[in-house]
C-alpha positions as CSV (number, residue, x, y, z in Angstrom):
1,X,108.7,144.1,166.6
2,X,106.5,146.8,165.8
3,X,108.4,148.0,163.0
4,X,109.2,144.2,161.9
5,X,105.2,143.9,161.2
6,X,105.2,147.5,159.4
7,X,107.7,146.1,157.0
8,X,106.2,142.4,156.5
9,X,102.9,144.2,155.6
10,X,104.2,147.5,153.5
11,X,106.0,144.9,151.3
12,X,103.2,142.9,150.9
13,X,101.1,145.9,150.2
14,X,103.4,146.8,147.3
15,X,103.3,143.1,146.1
16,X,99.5,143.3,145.8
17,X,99.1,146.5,144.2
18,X,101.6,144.9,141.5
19,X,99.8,141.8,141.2
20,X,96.6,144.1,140.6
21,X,98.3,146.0,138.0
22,X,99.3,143.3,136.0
23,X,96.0,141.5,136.1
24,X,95.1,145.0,134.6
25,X,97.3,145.7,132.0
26,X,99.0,142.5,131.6
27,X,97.8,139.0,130.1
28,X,95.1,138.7,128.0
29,X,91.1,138.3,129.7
30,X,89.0,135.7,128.4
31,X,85.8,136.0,127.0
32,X,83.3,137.4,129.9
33,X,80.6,139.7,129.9
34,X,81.5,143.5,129.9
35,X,79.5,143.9,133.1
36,X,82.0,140.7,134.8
37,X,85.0,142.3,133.2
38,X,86.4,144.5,136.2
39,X,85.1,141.7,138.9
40,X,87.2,139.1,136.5
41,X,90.4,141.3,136.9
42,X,89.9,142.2,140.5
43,X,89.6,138.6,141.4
44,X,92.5,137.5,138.7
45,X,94.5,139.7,140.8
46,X,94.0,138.8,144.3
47,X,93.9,135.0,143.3
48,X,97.9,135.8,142.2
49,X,98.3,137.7,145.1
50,X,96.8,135.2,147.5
51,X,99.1,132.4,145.6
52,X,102.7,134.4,146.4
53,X,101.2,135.5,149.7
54,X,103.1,133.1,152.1
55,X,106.2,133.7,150.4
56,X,105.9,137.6,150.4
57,X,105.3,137.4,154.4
58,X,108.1,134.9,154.7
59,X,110.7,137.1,152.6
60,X,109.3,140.1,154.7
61,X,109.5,138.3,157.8
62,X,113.1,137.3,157.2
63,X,114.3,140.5,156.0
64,X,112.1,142.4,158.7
65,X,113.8,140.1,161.3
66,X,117.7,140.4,160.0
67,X,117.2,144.1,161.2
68,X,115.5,143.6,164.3
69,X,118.0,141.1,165.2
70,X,121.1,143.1,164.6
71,X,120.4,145.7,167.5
72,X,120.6,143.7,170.3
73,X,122.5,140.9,169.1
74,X,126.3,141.2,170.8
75,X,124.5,140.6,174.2
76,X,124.0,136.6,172.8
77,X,127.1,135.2,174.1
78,X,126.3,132.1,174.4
79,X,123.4,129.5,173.5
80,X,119.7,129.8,175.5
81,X,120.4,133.2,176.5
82,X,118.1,135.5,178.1
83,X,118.3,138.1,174.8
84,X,117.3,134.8,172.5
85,X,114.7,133.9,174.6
86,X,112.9,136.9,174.2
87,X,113.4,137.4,170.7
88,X,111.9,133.9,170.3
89,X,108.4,134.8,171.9
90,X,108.2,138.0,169.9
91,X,109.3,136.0,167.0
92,X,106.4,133.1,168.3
93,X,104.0,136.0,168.4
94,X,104.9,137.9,164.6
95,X,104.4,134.3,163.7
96,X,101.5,133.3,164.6
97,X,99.8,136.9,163.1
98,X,101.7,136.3,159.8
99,X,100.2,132.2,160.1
100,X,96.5,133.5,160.8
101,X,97.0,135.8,157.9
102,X,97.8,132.7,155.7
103,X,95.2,130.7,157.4
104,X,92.8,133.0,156.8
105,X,93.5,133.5,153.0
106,X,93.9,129.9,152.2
107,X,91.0,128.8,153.8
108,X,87.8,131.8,153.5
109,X,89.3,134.5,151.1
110,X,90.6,132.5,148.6
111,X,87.9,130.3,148.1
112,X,85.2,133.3,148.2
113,X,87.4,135.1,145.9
114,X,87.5,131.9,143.4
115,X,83.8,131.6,143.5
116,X,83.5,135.2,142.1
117,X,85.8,134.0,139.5
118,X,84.5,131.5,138.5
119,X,81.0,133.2,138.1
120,X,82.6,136.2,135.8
121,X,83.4,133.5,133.8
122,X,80.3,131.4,133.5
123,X,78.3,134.7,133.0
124,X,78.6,134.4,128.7
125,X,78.1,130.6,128.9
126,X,75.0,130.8,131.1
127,X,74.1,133.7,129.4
128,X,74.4,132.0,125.7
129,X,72.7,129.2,127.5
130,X,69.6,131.0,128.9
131,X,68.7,132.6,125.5
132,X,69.3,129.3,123.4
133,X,66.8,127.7,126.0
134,X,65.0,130.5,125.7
135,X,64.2,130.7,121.9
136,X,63.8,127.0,121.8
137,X,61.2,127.4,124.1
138,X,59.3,130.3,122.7
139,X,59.7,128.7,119.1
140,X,58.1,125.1,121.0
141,X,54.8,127.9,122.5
142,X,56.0,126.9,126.0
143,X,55.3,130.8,126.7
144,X,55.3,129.8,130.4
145,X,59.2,128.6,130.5
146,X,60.4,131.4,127.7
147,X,59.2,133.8,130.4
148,X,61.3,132.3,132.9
149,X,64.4,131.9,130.7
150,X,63.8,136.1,129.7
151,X,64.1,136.9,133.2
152,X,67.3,135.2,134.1
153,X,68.9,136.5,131.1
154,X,67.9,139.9,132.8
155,X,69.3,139.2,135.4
156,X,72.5,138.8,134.5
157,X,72.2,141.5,131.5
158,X,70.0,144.0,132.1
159,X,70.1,145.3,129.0
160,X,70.1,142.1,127.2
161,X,67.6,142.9,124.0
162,X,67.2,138.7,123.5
163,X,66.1,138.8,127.6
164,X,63.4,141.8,126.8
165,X,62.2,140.1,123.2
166,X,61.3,136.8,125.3
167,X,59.7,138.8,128.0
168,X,57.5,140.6,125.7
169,X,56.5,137.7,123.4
170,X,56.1,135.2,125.5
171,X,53.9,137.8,128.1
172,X,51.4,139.2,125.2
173,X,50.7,135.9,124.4
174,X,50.1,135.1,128.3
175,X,48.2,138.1,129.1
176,X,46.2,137.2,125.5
177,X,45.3,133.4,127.2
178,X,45.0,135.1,131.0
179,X,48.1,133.3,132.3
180,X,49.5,136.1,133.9
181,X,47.8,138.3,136.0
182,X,48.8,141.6,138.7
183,X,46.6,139.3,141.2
184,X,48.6,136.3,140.6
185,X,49.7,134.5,143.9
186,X,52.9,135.3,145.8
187,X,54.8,132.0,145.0
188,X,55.3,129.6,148.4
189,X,58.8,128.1,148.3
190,X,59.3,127.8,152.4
191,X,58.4,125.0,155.0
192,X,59.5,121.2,154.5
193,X,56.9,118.3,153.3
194,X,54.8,116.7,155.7
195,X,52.5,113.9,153.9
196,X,50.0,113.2,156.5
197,X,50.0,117.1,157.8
198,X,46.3,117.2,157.2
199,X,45.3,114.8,159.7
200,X,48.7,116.0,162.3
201,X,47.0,115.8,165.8
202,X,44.1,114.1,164.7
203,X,42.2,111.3,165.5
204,X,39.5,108.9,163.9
205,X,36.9,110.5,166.5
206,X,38.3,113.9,166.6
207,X,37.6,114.1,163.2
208,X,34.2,112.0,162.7
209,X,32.6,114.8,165.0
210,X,34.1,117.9,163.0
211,X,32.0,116.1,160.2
212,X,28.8,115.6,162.0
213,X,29.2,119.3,162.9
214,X,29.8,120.4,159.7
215,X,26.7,117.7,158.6
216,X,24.7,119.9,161.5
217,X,25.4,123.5,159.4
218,X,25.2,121.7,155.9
219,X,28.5,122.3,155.3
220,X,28.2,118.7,153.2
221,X,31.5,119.4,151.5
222,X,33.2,119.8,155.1
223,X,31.2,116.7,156.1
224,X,32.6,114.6,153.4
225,X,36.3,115.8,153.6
226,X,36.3,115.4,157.7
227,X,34.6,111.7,157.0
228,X,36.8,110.6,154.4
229,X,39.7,111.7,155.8
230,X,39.0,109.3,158.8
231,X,38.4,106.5,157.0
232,X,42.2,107.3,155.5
233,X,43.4,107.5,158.8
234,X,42.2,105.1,160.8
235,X,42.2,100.8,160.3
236,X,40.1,98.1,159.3
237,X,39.8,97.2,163.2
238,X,38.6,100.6,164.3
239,X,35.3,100.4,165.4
240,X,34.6,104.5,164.5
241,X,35.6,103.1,160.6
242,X,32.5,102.8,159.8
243,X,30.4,105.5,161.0
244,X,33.1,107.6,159.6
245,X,32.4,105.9,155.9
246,X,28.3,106.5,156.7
247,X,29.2,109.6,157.2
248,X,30.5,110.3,154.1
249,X,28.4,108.5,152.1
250,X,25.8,110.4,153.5
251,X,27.5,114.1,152.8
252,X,28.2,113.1,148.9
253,X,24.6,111.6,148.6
254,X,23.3,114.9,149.6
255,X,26.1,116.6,147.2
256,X,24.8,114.4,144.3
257,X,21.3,115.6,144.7
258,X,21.3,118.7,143.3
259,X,19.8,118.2,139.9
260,X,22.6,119.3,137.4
261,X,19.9,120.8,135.0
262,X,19.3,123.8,137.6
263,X,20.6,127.6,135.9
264,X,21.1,129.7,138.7
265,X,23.9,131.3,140.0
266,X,24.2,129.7,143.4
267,X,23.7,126.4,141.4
268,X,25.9,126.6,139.1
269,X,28.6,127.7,141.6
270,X,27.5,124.6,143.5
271,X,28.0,122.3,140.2
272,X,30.8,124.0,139.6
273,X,32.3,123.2,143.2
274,X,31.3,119.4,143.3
275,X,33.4,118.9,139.9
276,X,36.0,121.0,141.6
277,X,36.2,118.3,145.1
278,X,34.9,115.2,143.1
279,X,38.3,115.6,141.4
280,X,39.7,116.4,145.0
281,X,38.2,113.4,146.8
282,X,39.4,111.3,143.9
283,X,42.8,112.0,144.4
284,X,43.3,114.0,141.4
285,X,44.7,117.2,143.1
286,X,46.1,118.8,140.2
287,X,43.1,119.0,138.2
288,X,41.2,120.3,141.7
289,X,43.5,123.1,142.1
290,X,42.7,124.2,138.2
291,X,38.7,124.0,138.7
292,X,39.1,125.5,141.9
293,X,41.4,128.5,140.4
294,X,39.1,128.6,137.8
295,X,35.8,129.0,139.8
296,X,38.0,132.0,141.5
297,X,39.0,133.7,138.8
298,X,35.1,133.5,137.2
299,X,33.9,135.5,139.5
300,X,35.1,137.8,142.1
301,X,31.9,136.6,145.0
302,X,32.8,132.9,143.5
303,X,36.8,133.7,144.8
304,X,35.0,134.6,148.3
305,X,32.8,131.5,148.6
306,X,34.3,129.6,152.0
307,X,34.1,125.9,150.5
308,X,36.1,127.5,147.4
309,X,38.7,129.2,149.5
310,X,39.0,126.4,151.8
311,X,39.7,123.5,149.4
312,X,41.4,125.3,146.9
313,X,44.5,125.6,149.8
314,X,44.3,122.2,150.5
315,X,43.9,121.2,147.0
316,X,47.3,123.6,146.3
317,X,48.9,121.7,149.3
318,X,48.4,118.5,148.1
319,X,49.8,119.7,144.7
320,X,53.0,121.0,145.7
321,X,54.1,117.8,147.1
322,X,53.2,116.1,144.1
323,X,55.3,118.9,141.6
324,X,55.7,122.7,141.5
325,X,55.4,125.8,139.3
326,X,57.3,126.5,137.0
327,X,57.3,130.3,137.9
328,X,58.7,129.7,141.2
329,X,62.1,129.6,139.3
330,X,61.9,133.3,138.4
331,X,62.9,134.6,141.7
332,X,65.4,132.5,141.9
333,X,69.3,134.2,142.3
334,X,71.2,134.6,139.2
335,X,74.1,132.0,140.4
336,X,74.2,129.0,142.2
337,X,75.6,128.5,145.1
338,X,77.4,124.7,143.5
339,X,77.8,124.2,140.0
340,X,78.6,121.1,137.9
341,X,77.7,118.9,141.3
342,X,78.1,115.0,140.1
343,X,78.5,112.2,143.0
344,X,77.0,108.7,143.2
345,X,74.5,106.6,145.5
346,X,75.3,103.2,146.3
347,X,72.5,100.8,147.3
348,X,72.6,97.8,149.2
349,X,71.5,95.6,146.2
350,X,74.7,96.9,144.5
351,X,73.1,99.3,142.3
352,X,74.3,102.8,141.7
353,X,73.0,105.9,141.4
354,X,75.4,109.0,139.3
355,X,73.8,112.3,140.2
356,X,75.1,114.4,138.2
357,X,73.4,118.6,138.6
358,X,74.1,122.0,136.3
359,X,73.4,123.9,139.1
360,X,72.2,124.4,142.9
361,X,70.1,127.3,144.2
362,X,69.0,127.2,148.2
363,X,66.0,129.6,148.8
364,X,65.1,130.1,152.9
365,X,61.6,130.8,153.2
366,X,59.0,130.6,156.1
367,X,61.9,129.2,158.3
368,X,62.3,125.9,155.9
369,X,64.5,125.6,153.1
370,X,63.9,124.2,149.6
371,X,66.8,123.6,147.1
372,X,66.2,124.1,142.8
373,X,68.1,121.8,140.7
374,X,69.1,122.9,137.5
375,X,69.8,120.1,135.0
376,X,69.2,117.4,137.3
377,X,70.3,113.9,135.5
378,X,70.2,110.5,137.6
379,X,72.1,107.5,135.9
380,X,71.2,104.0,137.5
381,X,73.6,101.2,136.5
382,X,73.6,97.5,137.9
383,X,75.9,95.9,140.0
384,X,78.0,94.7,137.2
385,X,77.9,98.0,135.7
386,X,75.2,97.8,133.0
387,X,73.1,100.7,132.1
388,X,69.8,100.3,133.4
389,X,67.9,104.0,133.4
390,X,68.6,107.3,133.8
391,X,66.2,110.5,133.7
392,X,66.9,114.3,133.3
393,X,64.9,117.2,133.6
394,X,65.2,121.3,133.3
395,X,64.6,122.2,136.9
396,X,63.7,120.0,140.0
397,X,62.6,121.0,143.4
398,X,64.2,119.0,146.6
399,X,62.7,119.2,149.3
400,X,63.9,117.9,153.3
401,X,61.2,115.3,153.8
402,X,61.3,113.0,157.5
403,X,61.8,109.1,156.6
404,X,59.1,108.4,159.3
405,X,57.0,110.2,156.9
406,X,56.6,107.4,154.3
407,X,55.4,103.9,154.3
408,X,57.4,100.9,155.4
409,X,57.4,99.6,151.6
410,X,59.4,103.0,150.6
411,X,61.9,102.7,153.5
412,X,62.5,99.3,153.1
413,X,63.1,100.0,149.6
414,X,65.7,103.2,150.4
415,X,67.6,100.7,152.9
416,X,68.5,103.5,155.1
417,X,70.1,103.3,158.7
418,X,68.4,104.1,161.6
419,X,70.6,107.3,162.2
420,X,69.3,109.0,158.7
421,X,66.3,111.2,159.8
422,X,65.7,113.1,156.8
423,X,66.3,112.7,152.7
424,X,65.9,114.6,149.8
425,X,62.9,114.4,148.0
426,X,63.3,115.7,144.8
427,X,59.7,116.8,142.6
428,X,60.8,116.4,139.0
429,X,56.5,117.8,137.6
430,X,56.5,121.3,136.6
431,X,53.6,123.4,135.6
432,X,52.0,126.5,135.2
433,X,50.4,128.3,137.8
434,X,47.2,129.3,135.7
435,X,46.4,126.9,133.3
436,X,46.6,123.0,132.6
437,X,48.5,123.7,129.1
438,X,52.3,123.9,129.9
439,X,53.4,120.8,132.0
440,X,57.2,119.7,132.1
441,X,57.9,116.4,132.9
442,X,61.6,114.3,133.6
443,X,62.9,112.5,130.1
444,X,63.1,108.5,130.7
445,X,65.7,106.0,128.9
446,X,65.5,102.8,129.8
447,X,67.7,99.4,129.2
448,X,66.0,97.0,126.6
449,X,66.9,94.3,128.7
450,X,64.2,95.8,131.6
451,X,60.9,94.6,131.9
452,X,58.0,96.5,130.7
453,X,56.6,96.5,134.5
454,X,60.2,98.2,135.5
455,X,59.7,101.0,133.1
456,X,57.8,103.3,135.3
457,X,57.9,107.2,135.2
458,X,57.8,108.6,138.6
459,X,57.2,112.2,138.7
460,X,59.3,112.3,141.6
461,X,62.1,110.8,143.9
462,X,63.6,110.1,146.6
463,X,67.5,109.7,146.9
464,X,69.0,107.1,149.2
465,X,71.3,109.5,151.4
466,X,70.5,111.7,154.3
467,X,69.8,115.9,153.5
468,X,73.7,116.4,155.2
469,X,75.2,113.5,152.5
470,X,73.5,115.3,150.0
471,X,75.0,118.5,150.9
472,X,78.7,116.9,151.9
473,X,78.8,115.3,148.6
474,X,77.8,119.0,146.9
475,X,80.6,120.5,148.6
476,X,83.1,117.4,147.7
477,X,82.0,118.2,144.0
478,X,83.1,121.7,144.2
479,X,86.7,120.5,145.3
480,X,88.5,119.4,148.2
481,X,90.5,122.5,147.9
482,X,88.2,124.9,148.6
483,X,85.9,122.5,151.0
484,X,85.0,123.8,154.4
485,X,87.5,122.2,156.9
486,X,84.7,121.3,158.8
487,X,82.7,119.4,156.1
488,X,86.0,117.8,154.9
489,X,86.5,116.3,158.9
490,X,83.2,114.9,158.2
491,X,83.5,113.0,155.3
492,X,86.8,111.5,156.4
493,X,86.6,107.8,155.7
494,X,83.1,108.1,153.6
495,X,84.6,109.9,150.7
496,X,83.9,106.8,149.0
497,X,80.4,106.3,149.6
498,X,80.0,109.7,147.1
499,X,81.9,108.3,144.1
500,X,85.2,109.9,145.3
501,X,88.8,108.1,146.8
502,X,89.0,107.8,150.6
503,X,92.8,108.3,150.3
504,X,92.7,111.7,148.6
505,X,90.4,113.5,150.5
506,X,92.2,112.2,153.5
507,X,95.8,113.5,152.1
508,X,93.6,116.9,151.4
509,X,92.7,116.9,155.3
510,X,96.1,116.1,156.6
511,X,97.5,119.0,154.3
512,X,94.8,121.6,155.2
513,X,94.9,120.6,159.1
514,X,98.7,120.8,159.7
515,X,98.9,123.5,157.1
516,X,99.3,125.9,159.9
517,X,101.6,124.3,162.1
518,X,103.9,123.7,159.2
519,X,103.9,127.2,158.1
520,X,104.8,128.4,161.9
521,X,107.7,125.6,161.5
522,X,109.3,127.3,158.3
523,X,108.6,130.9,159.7
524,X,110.5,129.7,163.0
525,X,113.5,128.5,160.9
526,X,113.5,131.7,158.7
527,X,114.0,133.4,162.3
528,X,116.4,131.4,162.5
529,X,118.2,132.5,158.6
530,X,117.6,136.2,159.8
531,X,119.8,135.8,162.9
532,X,122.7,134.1,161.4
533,X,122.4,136.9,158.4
534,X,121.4,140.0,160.4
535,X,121.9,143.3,159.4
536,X,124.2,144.7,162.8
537,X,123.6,148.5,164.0
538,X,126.9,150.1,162.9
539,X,126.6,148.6,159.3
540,X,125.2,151.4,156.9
541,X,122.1,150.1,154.8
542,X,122.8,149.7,151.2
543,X,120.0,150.5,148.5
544,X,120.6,147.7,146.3
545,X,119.1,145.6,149.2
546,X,116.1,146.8,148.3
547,X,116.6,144.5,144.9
548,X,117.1,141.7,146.8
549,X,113.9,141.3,148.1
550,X,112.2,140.1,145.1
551,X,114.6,137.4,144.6
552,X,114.5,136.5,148.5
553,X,110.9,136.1,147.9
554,X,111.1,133.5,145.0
555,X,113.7,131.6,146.8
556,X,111.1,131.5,149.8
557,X,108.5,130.4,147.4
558,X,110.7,127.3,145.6
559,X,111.4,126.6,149.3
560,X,107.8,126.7,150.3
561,X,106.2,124.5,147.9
562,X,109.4,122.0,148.1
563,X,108.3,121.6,151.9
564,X,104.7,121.4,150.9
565,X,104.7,118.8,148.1
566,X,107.4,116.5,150.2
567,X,104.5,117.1,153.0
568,X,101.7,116.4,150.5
569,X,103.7,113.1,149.0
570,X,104.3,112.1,152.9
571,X,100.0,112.6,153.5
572,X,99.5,110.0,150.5
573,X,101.8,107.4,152.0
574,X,100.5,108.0,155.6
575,X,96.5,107.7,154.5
576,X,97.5,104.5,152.8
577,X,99.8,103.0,155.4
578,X,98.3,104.6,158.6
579,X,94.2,105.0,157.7
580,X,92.3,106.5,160.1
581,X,95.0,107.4,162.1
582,X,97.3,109.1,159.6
583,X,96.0,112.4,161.0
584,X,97.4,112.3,164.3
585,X,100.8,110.6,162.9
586,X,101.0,113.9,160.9
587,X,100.1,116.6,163.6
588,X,102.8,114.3,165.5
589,X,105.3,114.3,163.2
590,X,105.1,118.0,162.4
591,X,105.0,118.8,165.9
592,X,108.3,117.1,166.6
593,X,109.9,118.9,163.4
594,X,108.7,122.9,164.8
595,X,110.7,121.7,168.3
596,X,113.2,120.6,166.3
597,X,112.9,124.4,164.6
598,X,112.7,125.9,167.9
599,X,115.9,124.3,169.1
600,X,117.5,125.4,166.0
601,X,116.8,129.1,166.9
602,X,117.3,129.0,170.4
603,X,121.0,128.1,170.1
604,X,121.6,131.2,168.1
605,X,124.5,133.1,169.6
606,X,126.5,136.3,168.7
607,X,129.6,134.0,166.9
């Protein structure tokens, strides 16, 4: 058997360095980037490979086998003989290596090799894209977001002169306005939003006496921030409600003071700081963060001072839940991991939601993960079908947020089941890290037949589907083909929930499940073919068999993909007559057809 395998695999060794060689030489390449150009052919070429690949190991099998066969043959005298026997668990064994092979390919290389592929490809487009973007932007003064465009185009062209002309007009102009600077902040991307993590393991008393002790050092900003943070926390009935809101009016009658007509330093940096958490206390964290950054940036003891240091974190926290920088797109990886993703939401009122995204990019940080959405678009139509908004934006951030994290209004409005634990939460604000000039918000279109009171613009959302939905349907999107088996199991019977038909994504899962066994049933009959045609010891080996192969490997193809698209038409008819249990009538069915195989090989004899 031995030499069996060495054949299988030295002929399919020759078959793929021809299929490489004429993705080389032969048929034309389409328009890619020169750098994508030799990844293009490689993966051209092992794509045709991988496609011939079961019928090349079948061909070589049967050939190999015919051989193998002929030595011993003469001692078959009769059916269920010892000698077929144990040709038929070496046979079982070459079988099952040559069906892991397949397996293998059909279900990780292929796929992996496809995505490359598929990138080669998109490289021009994305590329045209980026620098179209790019000088729209610049030619708009939204320096900020012709800066990012510049450096994905160098990215995926180094030497891309439209990439380095963005990058240096857009940065003299920054560096001119003091948007860019070597002491800029490493951009946060990790951990998962928490909306009440300021007050996590607090109490109403716990933190009324952090601000008396901050009142006891004249810490009065402290003072105010512990106070009114347990006034936020606690209820009407508490009974600490309202020392905590004496508390705080005490701390900001002591901050309001300070005569605003005093000149020196420590006075103005006091003024300065009150605007700064005035803004803060208010709610308005954005414009906290920028006073705050500012007061840092002023002055290098200012950038030091604990109260500035202090709130300008949690004024950045509260910010980033609210939207996120646009810079924190620059870092991210050239391609996504899912392009052109589109699925829909369904909500119990009958409305639904068509997602539709250009592109996915995952980035792990700090042990949390955070997913960027290029060209998000969300289309809301009514029960009957009518349009009734939709909004798009550039980039988005999604974030994995806990539902017990938001009000009971919000989840009653989402409508979720009691399983669902976490959802996306998707910031659609973008702005710059340094200054309050550049802000990118989501693009609104509403139905004239919707109520003025209806036409609000959220600056972010959440989507009415668990974080593993979201990601199922994302993998659905990319095809059922090239699905992981396991996702695909998932989904069986909710394929529908995402915009997609319950019937064919279960045909794709009966297909890709028995795709094994039935492979091990046609390799078992071919055993059977190489006994009945073997090649006996005494008989001298001809050349011109050699010339053979090729067209014994064609045949095995057209036989192949006969079995597999009667086996694919028989999935269909299953999933619509059997449902959820058309799986297990398949792995049945097939099951009985491969004994039905074996029996056919067993009762080989020498006449």
């Amino acid at each position: 058997m031995r030499k069996s395998a060495v054949i299988i695999f030295s002929y399919a060794f020759l078959v793929f360095a021809l299929c490489l060689g004429i993705s080389s030489f032969i048929g034309s390449v389409p328009a890619v980037l020169e750098e994508y150009r030799r990844t293009y052919i490689f993966c051209r070429g092992f794509l045709c490979f991988f496609r011939f690949l079961p019928a090349v190991l079948s061909s070589g099998f049967l050939v190999a086998l015919s051989i193998y066969f002929g030595i011993d043959s003469e001692k078959a005298q009769m059916r269920f003989s010892p000698v077929i026997v144990k040709d038929l668990k070496r046979t079982m064994v070459l079988s099952l290596i040559l069906v892991a092979v397949m397996s293998g390919v059909a279900e990780i290389a292929s796929p992996i090799v496809q995505r490359k592929k598929d990138y080669a490809e998109n490289s021009e487009r994305l590329l045209t894209e980026y620098i179209q973007l790019g000088n729209e932007s610049l030619a708009a003064e939204n320096y900020v977001l012709a800066h990012r465009y510049g450096s994905q185009i160098l990215k995926i062209r180094p030497a891309s002169s439209e990439g380095k002309n963005l990058i240096d007009k857009s940065e003299a102009v920054l560096k001119a306005i003091k948007k860019i600077s070597p002491e800029t902040e490493k951009v946060k991307t990790g951990g998962e939003l928490h909306i009440f993590d300021e007050i996590s393991g607090e109490t109403v008393t716990s933190l009324i006496n952090k601000s008396k002790m901050a009142a006891e050092k004249g810490k009065w900003f402290e003072s105010h921030y512990f106070a009114q943070l347990a006034t936020t926390t606690g209820s009407e009935k508490d009974i600490n409600i309202k020392e905590a809101r004496r508390l705080a009016s005490q701390a900001w009658n002591v901050l309001q003071s300070v005569s605003p007509s005093a000149k020196t330093r420590d006075q103005i940096l006091f003024a300065k700081k009150r605007s700064a958490y005035k803004a803060l206390s208010e709610g308005d964290n954005i414009e906290a963060y920028y006073q705050f950054v500012e007061i840092s940036k002023q002055d290098v003891e200012w950038a030091s001072d604990p109260d500035v240091t202090e709130f300008l974190t949690i004024a950045r926290n509260r910010m980033e839940k609210q939207c996120f920088f646009i810079d924190e797109t620059d870092s991210l990886r050239t391609f996504e991991n899912f392009l052109n993703v589109y699925f829909t939401v369904k909500h119990s009122d009958g409305r639904t939601d068509v997602v539709y995204i250009q592109g996915i990019t995952p980035v792990y940080d700090n042990g949390g993960m955070v997913q960027y959405l290029r060209g998000l678009t969300v289309t809301t139509f009514a029960k009957n079908g009518s349009f009734i908004k939709s909004f798009s934006v550039p980039y988005a951030k999604m974030l994995s947020v806990a539902v017990s994290s938001f009000d009971e209004n919000l989840r009653a409005q989402l409508d979720l089941p009691q399983k669902v634990k976490r959802v996306p939460y998707i910031l659609l604000k973008s702005l710059d890290r340094n200054g309050r000039e550049k802000i990118i918000l989501p693009k609104y279109e509403f139905s004239d037949s919707l109520h003025p009171d209806q036409k609000t613009q959220p600056i972010s959302t959440v989507l009415a589907m668990s974080v593993e939905d979201f990601f199922t349907a994302c993998e659905q999107s990319a095809g059922l083909r090239t699905m992981p088996l396991d996702t695909l199991l998932k989904t069986a019977g909710k394929a529908q929930n995402f915009g997609f038909s319950n019937e064919i994504s279960g045909a794709f899962l009966i297909k890709r499940i028995t795709y094994p066994l039935i492979m091990m049933t046609i390799l078992i009959f071919f055993a059977g073919l190489a006994w009945n045609f073997r090649i006996h010891k005494e008989q001298v080996f001809k050349f011109v068999w050699v010339f053979i192969i090729p067209f014994c490997t064609l045949a095995c193809d057209a036989f192949i993909q006969i079995i597999l698209s009667i086996a694919e038409l028989f999935n269909f008819m299953l999933v619509s007559v059997a449902g959820t249990a058309s799986l297990l009538v398949a792995l049945g069915f097939w099951i009985v057809v491969f004994f039905f195989a074996v029996f056919y090989f067993v009762t080989r004899k020498t006449n």
